[in-house]
TORKOL-4160 file (C-alpha; in steps of 0.2 Angstrom, whole numbers, padded with zeros to 4 digits, m for minus):
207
<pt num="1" X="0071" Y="m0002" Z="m0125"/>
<pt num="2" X="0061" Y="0000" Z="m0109"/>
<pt num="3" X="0055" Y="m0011" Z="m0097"/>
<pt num="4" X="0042" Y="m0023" Z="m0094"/>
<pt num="5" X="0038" Y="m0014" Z="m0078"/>
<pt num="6" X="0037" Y="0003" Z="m0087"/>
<pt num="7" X="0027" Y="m0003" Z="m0101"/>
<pt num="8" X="0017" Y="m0009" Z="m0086"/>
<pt num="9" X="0014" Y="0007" Z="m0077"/>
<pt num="10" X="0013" Y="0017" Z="m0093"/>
<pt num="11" X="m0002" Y="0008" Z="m0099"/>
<pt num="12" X="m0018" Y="0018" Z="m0091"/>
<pt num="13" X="m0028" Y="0005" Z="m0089"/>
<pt num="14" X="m0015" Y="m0007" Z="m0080"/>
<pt num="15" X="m0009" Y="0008" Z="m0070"/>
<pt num="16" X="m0028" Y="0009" Z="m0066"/>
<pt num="17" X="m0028" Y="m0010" Z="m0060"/>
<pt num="18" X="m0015" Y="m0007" Z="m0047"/>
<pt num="19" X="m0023" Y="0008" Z="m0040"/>
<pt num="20" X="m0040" Y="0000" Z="m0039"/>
<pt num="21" X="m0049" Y="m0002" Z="m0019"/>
<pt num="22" X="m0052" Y="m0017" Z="m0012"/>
<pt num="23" X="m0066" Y="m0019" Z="m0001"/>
<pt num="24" X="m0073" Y="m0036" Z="0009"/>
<pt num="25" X="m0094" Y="m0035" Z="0008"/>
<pt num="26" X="m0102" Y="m0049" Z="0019"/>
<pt num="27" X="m0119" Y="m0055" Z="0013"/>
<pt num="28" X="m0130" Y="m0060" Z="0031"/>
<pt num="29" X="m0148" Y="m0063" Z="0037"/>
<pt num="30" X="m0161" Y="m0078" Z="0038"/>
<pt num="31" X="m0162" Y="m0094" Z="0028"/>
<pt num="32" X="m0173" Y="m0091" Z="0011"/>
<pt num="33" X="m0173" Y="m0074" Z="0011"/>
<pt num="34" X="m0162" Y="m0074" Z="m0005"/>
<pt num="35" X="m0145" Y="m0068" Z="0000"/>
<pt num="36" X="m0137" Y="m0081" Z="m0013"/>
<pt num="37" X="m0150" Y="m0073" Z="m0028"/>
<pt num="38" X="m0147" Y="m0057" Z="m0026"/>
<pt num="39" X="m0129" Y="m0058" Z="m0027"/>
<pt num="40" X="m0131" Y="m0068" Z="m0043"/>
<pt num="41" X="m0140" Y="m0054" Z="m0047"/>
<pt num="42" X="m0126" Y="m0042" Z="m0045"/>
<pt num="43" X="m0116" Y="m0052" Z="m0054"/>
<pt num="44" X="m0126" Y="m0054" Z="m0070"/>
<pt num="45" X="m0129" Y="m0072" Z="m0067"/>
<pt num="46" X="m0146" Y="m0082" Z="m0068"/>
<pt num="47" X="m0156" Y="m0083" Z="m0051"/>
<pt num="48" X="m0167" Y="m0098" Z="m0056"/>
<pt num="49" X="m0165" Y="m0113" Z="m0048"/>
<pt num="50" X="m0153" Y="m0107" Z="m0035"/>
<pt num="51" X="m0146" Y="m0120" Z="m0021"/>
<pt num="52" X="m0145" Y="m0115" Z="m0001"/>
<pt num="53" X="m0129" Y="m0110" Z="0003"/>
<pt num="54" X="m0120" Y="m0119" Z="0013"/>
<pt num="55" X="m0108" Y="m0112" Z="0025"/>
<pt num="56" X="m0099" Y="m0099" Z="0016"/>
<pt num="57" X="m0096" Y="m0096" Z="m0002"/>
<pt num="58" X="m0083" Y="m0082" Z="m0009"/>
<pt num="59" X="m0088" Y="m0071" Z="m0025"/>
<pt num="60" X="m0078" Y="m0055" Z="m0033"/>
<pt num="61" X="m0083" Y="m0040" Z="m0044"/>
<pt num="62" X="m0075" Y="m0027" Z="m0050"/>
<pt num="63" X="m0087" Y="m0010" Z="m0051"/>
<pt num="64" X="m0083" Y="0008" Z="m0056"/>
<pt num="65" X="m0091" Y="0018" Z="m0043"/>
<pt num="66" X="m0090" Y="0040" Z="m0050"/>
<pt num="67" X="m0071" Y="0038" Z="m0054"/>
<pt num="68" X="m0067" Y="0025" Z="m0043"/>
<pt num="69" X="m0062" Y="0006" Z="m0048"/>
<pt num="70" X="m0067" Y="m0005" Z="m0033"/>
<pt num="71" X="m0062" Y="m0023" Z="m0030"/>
<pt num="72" X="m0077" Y="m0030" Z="m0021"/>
<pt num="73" X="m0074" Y="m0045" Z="m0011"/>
<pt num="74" X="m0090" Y="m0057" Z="m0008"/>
<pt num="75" X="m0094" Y="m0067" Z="0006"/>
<pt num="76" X="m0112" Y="m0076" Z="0005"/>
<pt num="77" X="m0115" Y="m0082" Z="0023"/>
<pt num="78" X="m0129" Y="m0097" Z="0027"/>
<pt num="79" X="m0145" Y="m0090" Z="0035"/>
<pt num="80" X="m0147" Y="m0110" Z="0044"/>
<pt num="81" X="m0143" Y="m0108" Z="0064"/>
<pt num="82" X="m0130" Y="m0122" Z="0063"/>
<pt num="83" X="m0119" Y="m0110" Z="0052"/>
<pt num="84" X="m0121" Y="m0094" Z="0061"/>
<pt num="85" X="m0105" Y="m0099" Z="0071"/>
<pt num="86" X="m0095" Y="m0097" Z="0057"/>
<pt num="87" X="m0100" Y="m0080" Z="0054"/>
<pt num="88" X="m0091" Y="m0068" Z="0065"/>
<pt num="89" X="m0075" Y="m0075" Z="0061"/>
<pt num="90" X="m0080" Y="m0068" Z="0041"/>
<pt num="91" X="m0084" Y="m0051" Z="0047"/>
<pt num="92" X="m0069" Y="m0047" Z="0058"/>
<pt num="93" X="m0060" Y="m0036" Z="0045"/>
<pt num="94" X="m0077" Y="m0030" Z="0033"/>
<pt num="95" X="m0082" Y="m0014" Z="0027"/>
<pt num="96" X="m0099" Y="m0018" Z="0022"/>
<pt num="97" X="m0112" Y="m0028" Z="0029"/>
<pt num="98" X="m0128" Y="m0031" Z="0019"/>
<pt num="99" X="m0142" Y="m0038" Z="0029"/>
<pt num="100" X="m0156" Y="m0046" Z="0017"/>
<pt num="101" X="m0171" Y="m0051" Z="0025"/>
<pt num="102" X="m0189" Y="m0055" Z="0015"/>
<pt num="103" X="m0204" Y="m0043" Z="0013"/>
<pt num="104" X="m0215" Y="m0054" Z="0006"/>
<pt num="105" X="m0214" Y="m0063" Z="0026"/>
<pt num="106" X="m0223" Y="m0055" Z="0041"/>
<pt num="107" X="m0207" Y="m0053" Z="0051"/>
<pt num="108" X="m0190" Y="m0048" Z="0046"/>
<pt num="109" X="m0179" Y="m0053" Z="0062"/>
<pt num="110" X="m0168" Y="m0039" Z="0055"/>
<pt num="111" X="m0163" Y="m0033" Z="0076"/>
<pt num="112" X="m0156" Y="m0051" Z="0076"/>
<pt num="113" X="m0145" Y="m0047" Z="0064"/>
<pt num="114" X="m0141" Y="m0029" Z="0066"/>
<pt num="115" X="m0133" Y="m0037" Z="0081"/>
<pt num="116" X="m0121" Y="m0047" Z="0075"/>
<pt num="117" X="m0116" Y="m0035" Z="0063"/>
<pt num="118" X="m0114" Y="m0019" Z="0077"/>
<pt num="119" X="m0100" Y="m0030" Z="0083"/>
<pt num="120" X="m0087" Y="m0027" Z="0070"/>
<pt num="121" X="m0082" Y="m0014" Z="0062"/>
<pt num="122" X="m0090" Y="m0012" Z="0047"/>
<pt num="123" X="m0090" Y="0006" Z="0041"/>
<pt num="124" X="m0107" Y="0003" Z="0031"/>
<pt num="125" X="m0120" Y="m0006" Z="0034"/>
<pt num="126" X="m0134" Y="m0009" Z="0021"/>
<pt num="127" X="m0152" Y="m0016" Z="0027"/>
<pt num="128" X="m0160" Y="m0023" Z="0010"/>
<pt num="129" X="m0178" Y="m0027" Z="0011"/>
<pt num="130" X="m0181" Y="m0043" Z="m0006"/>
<pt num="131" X="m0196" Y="m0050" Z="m0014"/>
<pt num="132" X="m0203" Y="m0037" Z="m0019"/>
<pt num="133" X="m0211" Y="m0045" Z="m0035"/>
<pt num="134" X="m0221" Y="m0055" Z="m0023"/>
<pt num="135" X="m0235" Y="m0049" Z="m0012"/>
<pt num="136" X="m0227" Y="m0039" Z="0003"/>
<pt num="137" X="m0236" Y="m0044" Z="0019"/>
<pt num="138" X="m0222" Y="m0038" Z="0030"/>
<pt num="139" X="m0227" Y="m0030" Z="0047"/>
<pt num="140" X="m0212" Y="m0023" Z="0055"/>
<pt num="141" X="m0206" Y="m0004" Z="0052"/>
<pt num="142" X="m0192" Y="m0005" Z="0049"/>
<pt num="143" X="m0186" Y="0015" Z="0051"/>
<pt num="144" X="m0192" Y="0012" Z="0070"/>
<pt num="145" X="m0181" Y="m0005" Z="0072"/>
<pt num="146" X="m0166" Y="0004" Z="0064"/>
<pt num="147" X="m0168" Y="0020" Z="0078"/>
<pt num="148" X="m0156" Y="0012" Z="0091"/>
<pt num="149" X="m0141" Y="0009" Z="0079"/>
<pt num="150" X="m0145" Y="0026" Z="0068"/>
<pt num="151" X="m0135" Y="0035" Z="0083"/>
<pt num="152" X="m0118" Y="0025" Z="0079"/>
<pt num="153" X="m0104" Y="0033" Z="0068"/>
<pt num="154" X="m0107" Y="0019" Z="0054"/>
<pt num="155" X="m0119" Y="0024" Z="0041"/>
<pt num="156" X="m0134" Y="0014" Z="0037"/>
<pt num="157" X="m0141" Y="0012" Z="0019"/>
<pt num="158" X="m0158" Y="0008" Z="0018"/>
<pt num="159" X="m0169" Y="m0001" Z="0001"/>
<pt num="160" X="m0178" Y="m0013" Z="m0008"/>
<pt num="161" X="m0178" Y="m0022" Z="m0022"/>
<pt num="162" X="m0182" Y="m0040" Z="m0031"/>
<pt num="163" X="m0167" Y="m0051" Z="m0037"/>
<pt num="164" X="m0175" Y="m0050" Z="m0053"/>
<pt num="165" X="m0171" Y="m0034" Z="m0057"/>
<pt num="166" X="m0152" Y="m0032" Z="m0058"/>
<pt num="167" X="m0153" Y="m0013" Z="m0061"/>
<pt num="168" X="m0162" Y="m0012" Z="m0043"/>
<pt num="169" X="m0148" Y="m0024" Z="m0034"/>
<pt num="170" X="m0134" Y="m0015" Z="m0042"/>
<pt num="171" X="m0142" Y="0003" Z="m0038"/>
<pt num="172" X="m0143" Y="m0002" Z="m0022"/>
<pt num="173" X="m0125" Y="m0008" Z="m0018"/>
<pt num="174" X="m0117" Y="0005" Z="m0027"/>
<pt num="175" X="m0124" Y="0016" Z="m0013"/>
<pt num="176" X="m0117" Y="0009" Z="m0002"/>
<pt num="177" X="m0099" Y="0007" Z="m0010"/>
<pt num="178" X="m0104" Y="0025" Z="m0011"/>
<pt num="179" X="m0103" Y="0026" Z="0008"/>
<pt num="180" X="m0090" Y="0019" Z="0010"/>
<pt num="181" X="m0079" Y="0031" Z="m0002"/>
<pt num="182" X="m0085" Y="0045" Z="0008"/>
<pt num="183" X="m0078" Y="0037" Z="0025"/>
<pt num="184" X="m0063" Y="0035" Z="0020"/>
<pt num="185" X="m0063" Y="0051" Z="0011"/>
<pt num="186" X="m0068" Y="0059" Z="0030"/>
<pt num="187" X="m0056" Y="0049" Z="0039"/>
<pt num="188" X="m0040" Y="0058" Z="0029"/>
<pt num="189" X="m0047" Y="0073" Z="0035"/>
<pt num="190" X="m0039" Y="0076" Z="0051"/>
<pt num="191" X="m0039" Y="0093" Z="0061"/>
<pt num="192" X="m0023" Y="0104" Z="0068"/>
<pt num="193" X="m0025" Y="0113" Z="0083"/>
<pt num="194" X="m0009" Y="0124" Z="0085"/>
<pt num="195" X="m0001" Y="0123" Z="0102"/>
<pt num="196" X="0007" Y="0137" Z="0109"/>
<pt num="197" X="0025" Y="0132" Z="0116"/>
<pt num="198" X="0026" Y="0133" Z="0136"/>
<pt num="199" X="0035" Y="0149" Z="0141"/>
<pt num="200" X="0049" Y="0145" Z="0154"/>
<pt num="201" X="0044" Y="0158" Z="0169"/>
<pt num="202" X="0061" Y="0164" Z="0175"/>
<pt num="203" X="0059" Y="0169" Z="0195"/>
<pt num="204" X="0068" Y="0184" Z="0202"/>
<pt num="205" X="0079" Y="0183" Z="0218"/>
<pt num="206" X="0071" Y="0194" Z="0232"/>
<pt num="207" X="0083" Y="0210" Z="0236"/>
């Protein structure tokens, strides 16, 4: 009779389970630009009626990405100023920062942000323009304030979308888990440069 732990691991799927990626994704950027909708959106949830976050709130998932299964941690931050001091101390240890901000607003604040999220170490960080059902009055060019931090080793995932279309929410983070993959994937790459061993000179004895 076999064991519970090797009817564990022989079962695919649960095998799959223990393999799976975790990954920490931190929601940020201005009050009411919909950060808390379009999560709900990525979850398959209603986005009606939806309450101001207040402080923090944690979510999960779990997305297959090519043939990846990826554990996605969710934090949704506040965009009110008296909760931006509890934000560094969420993004210490993330791999993805997605910073929402409104295009149906003139401004987007998005350097602000791009800030606070150049000072951790987030591997990917995903710049997501919302509202686009609405009329889109937003002035800032956006390629142009994303020059300065397009020069840094991080990748920087660009997009739109409205948090009434799942399909575009979930396209959009799904390229950046992309992104992520690919890191890592480039990171276990390491490069050996082959070092000849030092020749002990021997000296003669003048005659």
């Amino acid at each position: 009779m076999e064991s519970v732990a090797s009817d564990y691991l022989g079962d695919p799927r649960r095998s799959q389970m223990l393999s799976r990626r975790r990954i920490k994704c931190c929601v940020i950027g201005d009050y009411n630009v919909g950060k808390t909708s379009v999560l709900r959106s990525f979850l398959d949830e209603p986005t009606d009626n939806v309450r101001s976050t207040v402080g923090i709130d944690f979510l999960s998932k779990t997305v297959t990405v090519g043939d990846r299964e990826l554990y996605l941690s969710l934090w949704d931050t506040a965009g009110a100023e008296k909760y931006r001091s509890l934000i560094h101390s969420y993004l210490r240890d993330v791999e993805v920062i997605i910073v929402v901000y409104d295009t149906s607003a003139r401004r987007s604040n998005i350097v602000h942000w791009m800030r606070i999220a150049e000072q951790h170490p987030a591997c990917v960080v995903g710049v997501l323009g919302n509202k686009t059902d609405l009329t889109t009055v937003l002035k800032d060019d956006i390629e142009e304030m994303l020059f300065p931090w397009s020069r840094q080793k991080r990748t920087i995932v660009t997009g739109t979308c409205s948090s009434r279309r799942p399909a575009e929410v979930k396209s959009f983070f799904k390229k950046c888990l992309r992104q992520v993959l690919v890191s890592a994937n480039s990171a276990q790459i390491s490069i050996t440069i082959p070092l000849k061993p030092k020749t002990r000179q021997t000296r003669k004895c003048c005659a």
